[in-house]
DRENTORLUM-940694 format. One record per residue (C-alpha): residue in one letter; x, y, z. Coordinates in pm, 1 decimal, always signed. Layout:
  rest         u         v         w
     A         X         Y         Z
...
***
This chain:
  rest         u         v         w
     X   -3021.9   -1430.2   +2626.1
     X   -2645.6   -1394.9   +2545.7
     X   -2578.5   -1556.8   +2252.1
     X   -2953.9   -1653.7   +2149.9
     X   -3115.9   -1498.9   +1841.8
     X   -3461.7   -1349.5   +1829.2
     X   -3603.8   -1288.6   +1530.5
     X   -3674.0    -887.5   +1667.8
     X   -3523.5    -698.3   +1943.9
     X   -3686.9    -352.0   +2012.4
     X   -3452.6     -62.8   +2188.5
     X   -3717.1    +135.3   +2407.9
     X   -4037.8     +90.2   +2560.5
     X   -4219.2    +405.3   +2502.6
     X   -4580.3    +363.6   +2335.1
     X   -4389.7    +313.1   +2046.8
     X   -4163.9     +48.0   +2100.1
     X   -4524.1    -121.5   +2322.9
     X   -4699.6    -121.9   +2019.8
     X   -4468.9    -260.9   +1770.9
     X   -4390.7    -511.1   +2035.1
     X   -4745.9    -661.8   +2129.5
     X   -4813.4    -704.6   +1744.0
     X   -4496.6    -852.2   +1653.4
     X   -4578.8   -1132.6   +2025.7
     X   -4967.6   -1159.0   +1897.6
     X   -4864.1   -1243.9   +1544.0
     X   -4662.9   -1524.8   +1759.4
     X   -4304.9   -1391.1   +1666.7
     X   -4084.9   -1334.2   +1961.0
     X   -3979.0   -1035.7   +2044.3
     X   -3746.3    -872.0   +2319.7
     X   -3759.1    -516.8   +2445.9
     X   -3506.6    -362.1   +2592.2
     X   -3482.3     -71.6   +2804.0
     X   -3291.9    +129.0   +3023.8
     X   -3513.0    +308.3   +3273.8
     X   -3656.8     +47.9   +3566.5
     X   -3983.5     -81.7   +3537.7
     X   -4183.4    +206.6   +3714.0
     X   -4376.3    +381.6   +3436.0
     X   -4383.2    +746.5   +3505.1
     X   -4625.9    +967.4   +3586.0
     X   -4472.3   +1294.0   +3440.2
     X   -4632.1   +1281.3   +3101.9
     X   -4496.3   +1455.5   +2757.5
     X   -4799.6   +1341.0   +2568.7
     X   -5179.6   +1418.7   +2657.4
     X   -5383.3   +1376.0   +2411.2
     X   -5499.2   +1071.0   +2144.1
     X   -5639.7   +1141.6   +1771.5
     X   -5844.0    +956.6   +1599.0
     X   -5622.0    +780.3   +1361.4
     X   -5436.9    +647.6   +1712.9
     X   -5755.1    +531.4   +1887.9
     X   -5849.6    +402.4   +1547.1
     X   -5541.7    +191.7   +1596.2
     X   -5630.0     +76.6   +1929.2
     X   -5952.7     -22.8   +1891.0
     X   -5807.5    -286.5   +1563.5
     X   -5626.3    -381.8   +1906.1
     X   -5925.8    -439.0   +2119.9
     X   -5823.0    -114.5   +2342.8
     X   -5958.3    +145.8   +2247.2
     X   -6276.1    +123.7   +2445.1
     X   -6097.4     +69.5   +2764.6
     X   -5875.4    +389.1   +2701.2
     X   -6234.9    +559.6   +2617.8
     X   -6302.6    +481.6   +2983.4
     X   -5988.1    +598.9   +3149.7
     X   -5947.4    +959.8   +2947.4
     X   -6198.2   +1250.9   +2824.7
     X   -6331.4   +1338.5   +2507.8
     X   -6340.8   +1619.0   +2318.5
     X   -6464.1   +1710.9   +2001.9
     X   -6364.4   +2066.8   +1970.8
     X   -6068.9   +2233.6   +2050.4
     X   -5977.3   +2594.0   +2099.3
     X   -5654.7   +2793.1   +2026.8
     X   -5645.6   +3218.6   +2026.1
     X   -5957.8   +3295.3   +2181.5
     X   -6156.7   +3214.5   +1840.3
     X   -5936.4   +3004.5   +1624.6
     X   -6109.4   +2642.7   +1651.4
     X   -6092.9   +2241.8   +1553.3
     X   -6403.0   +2112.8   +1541.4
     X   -6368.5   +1720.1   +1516.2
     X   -6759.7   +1678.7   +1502.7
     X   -6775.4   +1604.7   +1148.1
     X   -6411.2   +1373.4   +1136.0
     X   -6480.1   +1072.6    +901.1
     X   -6431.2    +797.1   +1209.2
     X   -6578.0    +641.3   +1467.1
     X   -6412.9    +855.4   +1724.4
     X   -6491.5   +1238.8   +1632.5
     X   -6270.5   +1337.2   +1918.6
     X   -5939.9   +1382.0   +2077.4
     X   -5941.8   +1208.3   +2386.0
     X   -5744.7   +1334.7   +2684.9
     X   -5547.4   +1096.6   +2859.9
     X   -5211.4   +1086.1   +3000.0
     X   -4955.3    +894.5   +2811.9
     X   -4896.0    +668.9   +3107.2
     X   -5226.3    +531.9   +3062.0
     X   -5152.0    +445.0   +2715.9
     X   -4883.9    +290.7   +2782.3
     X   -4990.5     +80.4   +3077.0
     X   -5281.9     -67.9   +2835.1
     X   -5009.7    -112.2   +2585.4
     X   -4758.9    -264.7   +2833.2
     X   -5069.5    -550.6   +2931.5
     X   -5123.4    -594.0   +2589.7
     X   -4727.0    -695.2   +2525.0
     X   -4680.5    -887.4   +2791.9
     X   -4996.5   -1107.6   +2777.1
     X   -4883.0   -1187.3   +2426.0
     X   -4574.3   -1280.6   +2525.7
     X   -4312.0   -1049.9   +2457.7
     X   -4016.8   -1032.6   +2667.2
     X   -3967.9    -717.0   +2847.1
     X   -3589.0    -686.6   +3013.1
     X   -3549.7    -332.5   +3212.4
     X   -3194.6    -131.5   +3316.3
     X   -3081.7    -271.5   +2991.7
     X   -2894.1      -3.3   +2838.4
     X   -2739.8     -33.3   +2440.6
     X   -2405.6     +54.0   +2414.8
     X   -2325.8     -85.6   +2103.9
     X   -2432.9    -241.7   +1777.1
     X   -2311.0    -411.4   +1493.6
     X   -2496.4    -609.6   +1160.2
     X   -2393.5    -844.9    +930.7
     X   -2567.4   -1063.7    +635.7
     X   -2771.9   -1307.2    +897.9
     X   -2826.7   -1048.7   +1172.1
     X   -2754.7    -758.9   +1470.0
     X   -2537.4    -800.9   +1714.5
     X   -2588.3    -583.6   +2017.9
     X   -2395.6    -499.2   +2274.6
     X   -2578.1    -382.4   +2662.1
     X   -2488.3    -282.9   +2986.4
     X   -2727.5    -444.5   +3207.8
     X   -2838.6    -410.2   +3592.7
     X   -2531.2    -388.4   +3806.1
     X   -2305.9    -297.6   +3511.7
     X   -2315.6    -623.1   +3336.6
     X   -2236.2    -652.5   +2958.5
     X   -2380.8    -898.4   +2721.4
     X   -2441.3    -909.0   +2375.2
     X   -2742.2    -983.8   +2222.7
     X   -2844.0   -1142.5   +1817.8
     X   -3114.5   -1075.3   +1642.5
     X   -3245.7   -1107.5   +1291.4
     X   -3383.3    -730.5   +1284.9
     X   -3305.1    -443.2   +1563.8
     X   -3614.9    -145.1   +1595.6
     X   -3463.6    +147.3   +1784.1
     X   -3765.2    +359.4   +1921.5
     X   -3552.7    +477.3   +2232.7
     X   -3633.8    +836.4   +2156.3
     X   -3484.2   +1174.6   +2050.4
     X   -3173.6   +1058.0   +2182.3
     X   -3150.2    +709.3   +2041.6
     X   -2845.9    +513.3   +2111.7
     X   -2963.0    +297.6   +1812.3
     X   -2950.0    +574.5   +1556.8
     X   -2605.8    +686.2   +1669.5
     X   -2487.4    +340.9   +1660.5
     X   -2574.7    +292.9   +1247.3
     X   -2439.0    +636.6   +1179.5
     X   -2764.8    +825.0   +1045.0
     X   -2739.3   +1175.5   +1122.5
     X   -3058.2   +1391.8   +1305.9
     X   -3049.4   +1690.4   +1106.2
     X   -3257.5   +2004.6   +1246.8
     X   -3275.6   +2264.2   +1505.6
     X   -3388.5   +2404.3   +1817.6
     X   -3721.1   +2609.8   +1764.5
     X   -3820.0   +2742.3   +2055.5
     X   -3607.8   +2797.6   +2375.2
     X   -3687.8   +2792.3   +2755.8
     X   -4029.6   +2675.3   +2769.8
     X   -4125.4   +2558.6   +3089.4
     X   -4310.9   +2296.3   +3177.3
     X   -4471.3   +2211.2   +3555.5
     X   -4727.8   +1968.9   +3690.7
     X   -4959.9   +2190.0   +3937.9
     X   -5306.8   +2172.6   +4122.0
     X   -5514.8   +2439.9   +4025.7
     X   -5731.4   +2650.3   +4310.3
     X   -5995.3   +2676.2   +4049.6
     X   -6106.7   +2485.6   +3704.4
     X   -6029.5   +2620.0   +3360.5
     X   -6365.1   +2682.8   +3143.9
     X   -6234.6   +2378.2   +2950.8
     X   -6111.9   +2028.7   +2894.8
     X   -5751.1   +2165.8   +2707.1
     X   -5645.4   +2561.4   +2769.6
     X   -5418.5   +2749.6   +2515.5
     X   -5397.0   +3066.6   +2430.9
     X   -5131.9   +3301.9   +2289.4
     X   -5104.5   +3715.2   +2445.3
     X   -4849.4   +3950.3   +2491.2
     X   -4565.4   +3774.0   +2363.2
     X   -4669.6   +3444.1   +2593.1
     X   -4842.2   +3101.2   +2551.9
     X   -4940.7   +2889.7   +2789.8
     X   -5109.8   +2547.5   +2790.9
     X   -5335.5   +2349.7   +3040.4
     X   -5441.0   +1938.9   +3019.3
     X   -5553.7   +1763.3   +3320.2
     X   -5376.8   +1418.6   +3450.8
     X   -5737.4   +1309.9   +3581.0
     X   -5529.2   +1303.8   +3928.3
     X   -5601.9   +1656.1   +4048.2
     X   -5301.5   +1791.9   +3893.9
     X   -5270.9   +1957.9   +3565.0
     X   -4979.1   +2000.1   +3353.0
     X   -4896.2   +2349.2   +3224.5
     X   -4693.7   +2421.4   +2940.2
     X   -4585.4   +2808.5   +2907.7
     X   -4265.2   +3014.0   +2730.6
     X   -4241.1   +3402.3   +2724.1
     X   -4049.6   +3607.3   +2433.2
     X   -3712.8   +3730.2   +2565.9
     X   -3698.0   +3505.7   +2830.3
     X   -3377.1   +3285.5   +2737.5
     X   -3265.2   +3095.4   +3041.1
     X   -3064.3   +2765.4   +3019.3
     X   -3256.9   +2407.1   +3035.2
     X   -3049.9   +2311.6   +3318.0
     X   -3226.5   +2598.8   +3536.3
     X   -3548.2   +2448.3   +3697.5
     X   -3820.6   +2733.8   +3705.7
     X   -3991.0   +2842.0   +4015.6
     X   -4376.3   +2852.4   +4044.3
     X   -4405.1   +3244.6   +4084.8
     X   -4221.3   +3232.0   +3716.6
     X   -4435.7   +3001.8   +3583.2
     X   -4757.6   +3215.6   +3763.7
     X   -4669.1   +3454.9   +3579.1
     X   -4621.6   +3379.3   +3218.6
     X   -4922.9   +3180.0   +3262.5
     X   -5117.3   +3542.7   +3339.3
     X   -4953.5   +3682.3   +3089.6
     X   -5119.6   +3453.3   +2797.7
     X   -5430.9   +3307.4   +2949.0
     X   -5498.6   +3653.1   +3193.4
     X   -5522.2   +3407.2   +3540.1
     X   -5246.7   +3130.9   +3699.3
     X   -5630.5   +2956.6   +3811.1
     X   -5434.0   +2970.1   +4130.7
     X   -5146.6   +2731.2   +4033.7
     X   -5012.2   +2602.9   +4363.5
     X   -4837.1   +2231.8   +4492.2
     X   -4599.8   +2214.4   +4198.6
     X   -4458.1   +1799.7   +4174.2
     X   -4226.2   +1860.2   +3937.1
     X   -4100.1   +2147.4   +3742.3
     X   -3849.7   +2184.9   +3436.2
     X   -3781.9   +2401.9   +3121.9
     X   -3654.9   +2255.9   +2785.3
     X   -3619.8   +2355.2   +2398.7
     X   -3874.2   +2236.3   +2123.0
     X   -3672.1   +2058.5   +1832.3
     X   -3770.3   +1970.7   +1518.5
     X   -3570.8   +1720.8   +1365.7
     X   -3594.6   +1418.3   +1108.9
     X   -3335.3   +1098.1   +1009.5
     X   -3297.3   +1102.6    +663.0
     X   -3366.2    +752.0    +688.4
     X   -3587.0    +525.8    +885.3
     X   -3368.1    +204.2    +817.2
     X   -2982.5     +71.1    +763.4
     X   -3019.9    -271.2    +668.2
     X   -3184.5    -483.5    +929.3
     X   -3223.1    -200.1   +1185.0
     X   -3485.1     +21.6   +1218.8
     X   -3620.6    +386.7   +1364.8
     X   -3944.3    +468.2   +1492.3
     X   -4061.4    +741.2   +1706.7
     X   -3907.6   +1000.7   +1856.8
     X   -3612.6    +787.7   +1722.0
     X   -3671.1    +929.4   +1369.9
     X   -3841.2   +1233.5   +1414.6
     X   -3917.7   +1498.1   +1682.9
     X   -4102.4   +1830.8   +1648.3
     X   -4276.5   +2023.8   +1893.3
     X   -4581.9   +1953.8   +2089.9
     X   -4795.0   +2167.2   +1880.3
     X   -5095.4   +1957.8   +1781.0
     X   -5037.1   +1705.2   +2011.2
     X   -4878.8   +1477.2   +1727.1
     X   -4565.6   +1288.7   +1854.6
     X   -4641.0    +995.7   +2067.8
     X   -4955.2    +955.2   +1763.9
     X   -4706.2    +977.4   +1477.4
     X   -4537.6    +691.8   +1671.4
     X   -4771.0    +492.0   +1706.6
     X   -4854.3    +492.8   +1343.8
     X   -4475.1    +384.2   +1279.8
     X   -4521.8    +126.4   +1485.0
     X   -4844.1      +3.4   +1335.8
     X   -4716.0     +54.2    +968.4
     X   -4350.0    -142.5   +1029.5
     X   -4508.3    -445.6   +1268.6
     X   -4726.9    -626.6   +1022.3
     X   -4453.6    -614.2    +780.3
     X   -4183.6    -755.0   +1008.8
     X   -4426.8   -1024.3   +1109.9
     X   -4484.3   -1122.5    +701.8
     X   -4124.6   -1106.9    +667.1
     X   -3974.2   -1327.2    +979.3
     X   -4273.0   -1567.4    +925.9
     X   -4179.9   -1653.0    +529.5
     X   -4505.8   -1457.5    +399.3
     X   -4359.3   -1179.0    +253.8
     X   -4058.1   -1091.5     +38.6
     X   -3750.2    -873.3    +204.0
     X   -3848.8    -582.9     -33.6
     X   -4165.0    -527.0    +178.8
     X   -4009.0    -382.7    +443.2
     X   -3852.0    -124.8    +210.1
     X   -4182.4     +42.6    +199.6
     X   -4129.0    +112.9    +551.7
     X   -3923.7    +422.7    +486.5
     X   -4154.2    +558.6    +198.6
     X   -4469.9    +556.1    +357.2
     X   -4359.9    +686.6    +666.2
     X   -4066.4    +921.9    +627.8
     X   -4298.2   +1220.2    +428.7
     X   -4562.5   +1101.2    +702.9
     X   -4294.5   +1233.8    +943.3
     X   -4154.0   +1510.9    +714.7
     X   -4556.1   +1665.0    +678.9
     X   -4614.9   +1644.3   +1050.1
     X   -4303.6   +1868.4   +1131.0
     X   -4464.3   +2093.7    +908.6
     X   -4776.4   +2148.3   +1051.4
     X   -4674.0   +2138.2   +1416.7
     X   -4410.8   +2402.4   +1330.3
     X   -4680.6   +2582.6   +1154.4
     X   -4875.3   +2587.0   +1464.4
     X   -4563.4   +2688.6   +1673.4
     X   -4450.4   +2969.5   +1434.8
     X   -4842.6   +3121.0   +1419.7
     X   -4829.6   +3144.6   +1832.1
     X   -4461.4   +3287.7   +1871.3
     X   -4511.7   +3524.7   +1582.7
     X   -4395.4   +3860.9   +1671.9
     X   -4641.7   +4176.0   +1709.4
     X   -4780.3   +4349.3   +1539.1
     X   -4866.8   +4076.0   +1284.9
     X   -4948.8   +3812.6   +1545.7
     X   -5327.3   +3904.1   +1546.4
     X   -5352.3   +3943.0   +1204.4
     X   -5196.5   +3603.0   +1137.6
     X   -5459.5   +3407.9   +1365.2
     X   -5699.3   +3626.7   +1263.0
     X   -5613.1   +3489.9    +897.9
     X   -5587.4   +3167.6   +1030.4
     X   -5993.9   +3199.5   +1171.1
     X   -6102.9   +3318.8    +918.6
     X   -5999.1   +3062.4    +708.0
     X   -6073.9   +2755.0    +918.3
     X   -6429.9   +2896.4    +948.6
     X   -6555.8   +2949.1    +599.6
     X   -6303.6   +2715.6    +354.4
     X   -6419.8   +2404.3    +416.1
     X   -6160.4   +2182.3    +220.2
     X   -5912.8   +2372.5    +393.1
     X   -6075.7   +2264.3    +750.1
     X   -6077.8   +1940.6    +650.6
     X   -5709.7   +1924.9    +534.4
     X   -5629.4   +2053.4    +858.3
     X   -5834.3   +1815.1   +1097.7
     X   -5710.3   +1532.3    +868.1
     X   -5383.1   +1621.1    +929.4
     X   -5366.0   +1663.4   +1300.9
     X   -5582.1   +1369.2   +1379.4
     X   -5397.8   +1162.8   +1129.0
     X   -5739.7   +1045.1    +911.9
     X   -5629.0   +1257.9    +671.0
     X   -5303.1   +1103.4    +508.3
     X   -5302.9    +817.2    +260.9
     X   -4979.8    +617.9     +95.9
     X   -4839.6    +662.8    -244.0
     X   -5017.8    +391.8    -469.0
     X   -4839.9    +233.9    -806.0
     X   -4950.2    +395.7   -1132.9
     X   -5242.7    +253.0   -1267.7
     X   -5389.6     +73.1    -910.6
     X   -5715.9    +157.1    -763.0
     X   -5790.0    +493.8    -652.6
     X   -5855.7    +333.4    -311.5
     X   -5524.3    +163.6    -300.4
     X   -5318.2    +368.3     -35.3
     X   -5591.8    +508.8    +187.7
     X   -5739.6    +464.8    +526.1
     X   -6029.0    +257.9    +516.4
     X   -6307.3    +425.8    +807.7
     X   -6447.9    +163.5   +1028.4
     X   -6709.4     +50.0    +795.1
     X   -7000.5    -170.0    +894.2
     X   -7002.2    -511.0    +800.1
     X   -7266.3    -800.8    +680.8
     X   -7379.6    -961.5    +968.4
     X   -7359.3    -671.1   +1226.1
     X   -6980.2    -634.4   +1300.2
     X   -6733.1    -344.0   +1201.2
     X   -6383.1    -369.5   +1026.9
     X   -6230.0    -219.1   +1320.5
     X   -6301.2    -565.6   +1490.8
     X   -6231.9    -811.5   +1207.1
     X   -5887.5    -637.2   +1194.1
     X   -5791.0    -788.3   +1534.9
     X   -5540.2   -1055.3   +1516.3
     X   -5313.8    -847.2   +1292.0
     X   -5486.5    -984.8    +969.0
     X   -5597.6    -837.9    +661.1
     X   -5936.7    -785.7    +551.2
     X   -6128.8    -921.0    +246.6
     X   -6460.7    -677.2    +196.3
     X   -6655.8    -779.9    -104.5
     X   -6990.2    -815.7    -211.9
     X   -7037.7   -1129.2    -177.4
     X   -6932.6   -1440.9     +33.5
     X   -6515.5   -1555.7     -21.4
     X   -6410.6   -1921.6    +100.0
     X   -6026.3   -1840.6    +251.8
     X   -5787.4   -2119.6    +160.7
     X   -5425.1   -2175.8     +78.3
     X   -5279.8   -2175.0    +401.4
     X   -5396.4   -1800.0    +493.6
     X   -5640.4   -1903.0    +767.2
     X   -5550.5   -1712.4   +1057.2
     X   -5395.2   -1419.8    +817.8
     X   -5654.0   -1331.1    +669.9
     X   -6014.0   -1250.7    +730.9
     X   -6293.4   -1263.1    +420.5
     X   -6626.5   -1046.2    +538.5
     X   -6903.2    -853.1    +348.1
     X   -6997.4    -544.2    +290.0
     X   -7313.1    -453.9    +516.6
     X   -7449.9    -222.7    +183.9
     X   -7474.5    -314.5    -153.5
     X   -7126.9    -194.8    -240.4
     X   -6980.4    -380.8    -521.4
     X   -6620.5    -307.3    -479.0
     X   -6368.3    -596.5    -336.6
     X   -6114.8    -428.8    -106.6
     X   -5834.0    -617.7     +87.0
     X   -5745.3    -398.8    +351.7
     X   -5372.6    -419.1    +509.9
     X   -5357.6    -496.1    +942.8
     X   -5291.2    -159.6    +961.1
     X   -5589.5     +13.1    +826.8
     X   -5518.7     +82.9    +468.7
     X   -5621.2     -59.8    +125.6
     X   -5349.9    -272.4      -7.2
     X   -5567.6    -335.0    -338.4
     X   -5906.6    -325.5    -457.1
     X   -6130.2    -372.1    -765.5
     X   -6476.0    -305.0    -930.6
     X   -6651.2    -619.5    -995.5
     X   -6351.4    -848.2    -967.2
     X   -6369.3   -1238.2   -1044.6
     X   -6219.4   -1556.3    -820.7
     X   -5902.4   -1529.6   -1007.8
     X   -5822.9   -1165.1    -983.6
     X   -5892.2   -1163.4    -598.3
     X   -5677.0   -1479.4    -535.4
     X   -5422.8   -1331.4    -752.9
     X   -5401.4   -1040.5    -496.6
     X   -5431.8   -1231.2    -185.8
     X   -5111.3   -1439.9    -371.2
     X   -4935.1   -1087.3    -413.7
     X   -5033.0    -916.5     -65.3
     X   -5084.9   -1161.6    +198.7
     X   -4871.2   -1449.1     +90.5
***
């Protein structure tokens, strides 16, 4: 590849980097991943669970329902003994979190890539990286210590918290540590827990439980006054023991694979791109595991940036669209540290007002039903919507639910392809070159609003009783 430009190389092959990758190859631009780990995908997973915006994602990918297959559902989730999500009434399709390891996710999402053609090149390390006017140059170290430099038209860098793409375009990774020595462990269990996910906070310890679907579990624990550097792997009797400590029983933790003990950090870039380079991911933000959010914010980066890269390589789209990038997603980013430091801050806090905080918390999640919703539409990810111009649609900027459409099919399915969607009322002829771009359905009720619907899910514009001239003049505007 030395000296040939792609129009997009992507640093990291996380879900992430996947994602934005197998659009970018289905949309038929090429793309190159690079990465420096071999090809082997893991089985020592940081993330465990989906949410519904994620799966919502997945299925507009034709996934979903194989993923629904591999992992477990669950449509409640407990925290503090009474302190509960219930995702029963979640405006989507899939009124669950579904538990599946991350390598699972990633294998569907590797398949997906590949099939579509993107190129995947492993032990490929970036060591430098420079842009000009036309493109990025970069510079990698590649299996047995060869170097070769690489051009593309635009660089994504979703190679994680510590991304050699983010130091390389000088944007800083402002934040701090949150929560020391909290120790992680993948373990069979002598006996089941009384449920899918385990957390719960006691005596100045937390400790979590997710199954791999392997026989193992992973267990996530940390103990006040315990401050121990990362470097210094736990043993099982320590991690017995904080475990007792929060949940009252270890479930007879024994056959440890793999044990280790990190900090929680929560950190954001100030900005998600310097000229043609990019940061999604762990890349541009990292917070702590609270909530499950950080391989799903991801994925939502990648989702948001890929159709607009695509529109802007292939000639459809005007530079300025990928500007809109960095303010959708960054407060996206900047609300989810938030709410998992929230969550972090309610279990760590100190006694004696940690039971009155959660018992706060209860209280409130049980009987104020806007803030419930709030909530669940934050953590799941249904809940956020992007900032629409002044005077627009009060649709414009939202997530659109997977509505049912004339004829018997769903939007979640018309969205495949990476196009956008044309709901109206009543039949629309697509011409002008978007064939293949764009997708014109019905509505399956009697609804008379016209709504074009971006590839990722959300209205780009939509009108009350609109004519030929005003819908063409937004298909002109939005899809090219």
């Amino acid at each position: 590849m030395n000296g040939t430009t792609r129009p997009v190389l992507v640093v990291g092959s996380g879900p992430t980097g996947l994602l934005l990758a197998g659009d970018l190859a289905a949309a038929g631009v090429p793309v190159t991943v690079v990465e420096k780990r071999p090809r082997e995908i893991s089985n020592l997973s940081r993330a465990f669970v989906l949410h519904a915006r994620s799966l919502e994602q997945l299925d507009a990918r034709g996934l979903a329902d194989g993923l629904e297959a591999v992992g477990r559902p669950l449509d409640r989730f407990r925290l503090f003994g009474r302190l509960t999500l219930d995702l029963a009434a979640l405006p989507s399709r899939f009124k669950h979190v579904l538990v599946i390891p991350q390598y699972e996710v990633e294998r569907a999402l590797l398949r997906r890539a590949e099939e579509a053609g993107a190129r995947l090149r492993y032990e490929t390390e970036v060591t430098g990286l420079a842009q000009d006017a036309d493109g990025v140059t970069v510079e990698v170290r590649a299996a047995g210590g060869r170097t070769e430099r690489l051009r593309a038209a635009y660089v994504v860098g979703t190679d994680g918290m510590r991304s050699a793409v983010r130091e390389a375009i000088g944007v800083p990774f402002p934040g701090r540590p949150v929560i020391r020595s909290v120790l992680l462990a993948d373990v069979r269990l002598a006996e089941e827990p009384g449920s899918l996910l385990t957390a719960d906070a006691a005596r100045d310890a937390f400790a979590f439980l997710a199954p791999f679907g392997d026989g193992y579990h992973r267990v996530v624990c940390w103990q006040r006054g315990r401050s121990v550097p990362d470097g210094r792997p736990p043993g099982l009797a320590e991690i017995k023991e904080i475990t007792r400590l929060a949940l009252g029983r270890d479930f007879g933790m024994h056959d440890a694979r793999w044990t280790s003990r990190f900090h929680s950090d929560e950190r954001q870039a100030p900005v998600y791109r310097v000229g043609r380079v990019f940061l999604a991911g762990d890349a541009a933000h990292v917070h702590t595991p609270a909530g499950g959010q950080g391989m799903n914010t991801g994925l939502q980066d990648a989702a948001n940036l890929s159709w607009k890269l695509a529109a802007v390589v292939q000639g459809h789209a005007p530079q300025a669209l990928l500007d809109t990038y960095q303010a959708e997603r960054h407060p996206v980013g900047r609300s989810v540290l938030r709410s998992s430091g929230g969550i972090v801050r309610l279990v760590t806090a100190r006694p004696p007002w940690a039971p009155a905080a959660r018992a706060v918390a209860t209280a409130v999640l049980r009987h104020a039903g806007p803030v419930r919703r709030a909530v669940t539409g934050r953590v799941t990810g249904v809940g956020y919507a992007y900032r629409a111009p002044r005077g627009a649609h009060r649709l414009t900027g939202r997530r659109v639910p997977d509505v049912a459409l004339a004829g018997g099919g769903r939007l979640y399915e018309a969205l495949r392809g990476g196009r956008f969607v044309l709901i109206a009322p009543r039949a629309y002829e697509v011409r002008g070159g978007r064939e293949g771009r764009l997708a014109a359905v019905r509505w399956a009720s009697g609804r008379r609003t016209t709504v074009l619907v971006r590839p990722d899910g959300y209205v780009a514009w939509a009108a009350e009783a609109a004519d030929a001239e005003s819908v063409e003049a937004a298909l002109a505007a939005h899809v090219g």
